[in-house]
C-alpha positions in Angstrom: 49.6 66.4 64.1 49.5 68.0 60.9 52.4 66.9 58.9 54.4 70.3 55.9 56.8 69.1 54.4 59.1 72.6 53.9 61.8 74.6 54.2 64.0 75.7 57.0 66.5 78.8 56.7 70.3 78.3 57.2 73.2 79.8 55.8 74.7 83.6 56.2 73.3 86.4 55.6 73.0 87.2 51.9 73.8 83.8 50.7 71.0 82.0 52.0 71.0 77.9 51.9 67.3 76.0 53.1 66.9 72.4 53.8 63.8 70.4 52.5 61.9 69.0 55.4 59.1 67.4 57.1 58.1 69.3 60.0 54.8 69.9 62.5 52.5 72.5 61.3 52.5 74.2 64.2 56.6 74.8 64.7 58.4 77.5 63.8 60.1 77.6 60.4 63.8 76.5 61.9 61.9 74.7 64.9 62.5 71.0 65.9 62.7 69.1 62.5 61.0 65.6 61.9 63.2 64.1 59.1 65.2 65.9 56.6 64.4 65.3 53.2 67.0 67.2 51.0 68.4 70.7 50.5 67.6 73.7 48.1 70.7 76.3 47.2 69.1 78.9 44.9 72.4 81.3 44.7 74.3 77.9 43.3 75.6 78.8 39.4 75.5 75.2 38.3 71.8 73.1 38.0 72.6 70.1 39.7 74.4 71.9 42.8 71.2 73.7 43.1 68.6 71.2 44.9 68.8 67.3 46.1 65.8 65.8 47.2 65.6 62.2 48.9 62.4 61.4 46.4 62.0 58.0 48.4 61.1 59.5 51.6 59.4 62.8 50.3 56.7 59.9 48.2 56.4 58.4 51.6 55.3 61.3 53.6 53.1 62.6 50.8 51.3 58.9 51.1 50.8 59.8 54.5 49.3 62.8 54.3 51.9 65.8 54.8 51.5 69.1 52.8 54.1 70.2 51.1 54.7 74.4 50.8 54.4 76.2 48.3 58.0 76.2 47.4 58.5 72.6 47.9 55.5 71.7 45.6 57.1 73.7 42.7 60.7 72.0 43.7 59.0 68.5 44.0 57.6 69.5 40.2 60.9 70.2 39.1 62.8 67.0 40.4 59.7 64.8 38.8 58.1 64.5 41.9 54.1 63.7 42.5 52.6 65.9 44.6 49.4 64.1 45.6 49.3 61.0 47.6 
């Protein structure tokens, strides 16, 4: 099983929210969900209500392998996060 660690849709329309999380390859985006690992707001007007990420648990499943997005990678970057395991 090939571990991503990315994002699933939620929200309404026009004011998207996503969560951060670590999910089978092979699922859907907002298919069956392994562990959540923080959320992303991008329509949020102040910084720090914009993205939480559980930096503990991402580290961990980057140790172990998963792939993170795109997205995520460039999110992980901005919270401080290594991307390689």
């Amino acid at each position: 099983m090939a571990v991503k660690i990315r994002l699933k849709r939620f929200g309404r329309r026009n004011r998207s929210c996503f969560r951060v999380n670590a999910i089978d390859g092979r699922s859907p985006r907002d298919g069956r969900v392994i562990e959540q690992l923080g959320w992303y707001d991008p329509n949020a007007k102040e910084l720090d209500r914009q993205l939480s990420l559980n930096r503990e648990r991402i580290e961990y499943w980057v140790s172990v392998g998963a792939q993170p997005s795109d997205t995520v990678r460039q999110l992980m970057k901005r919270q401080g996060i290594a991307t390689t395991g």
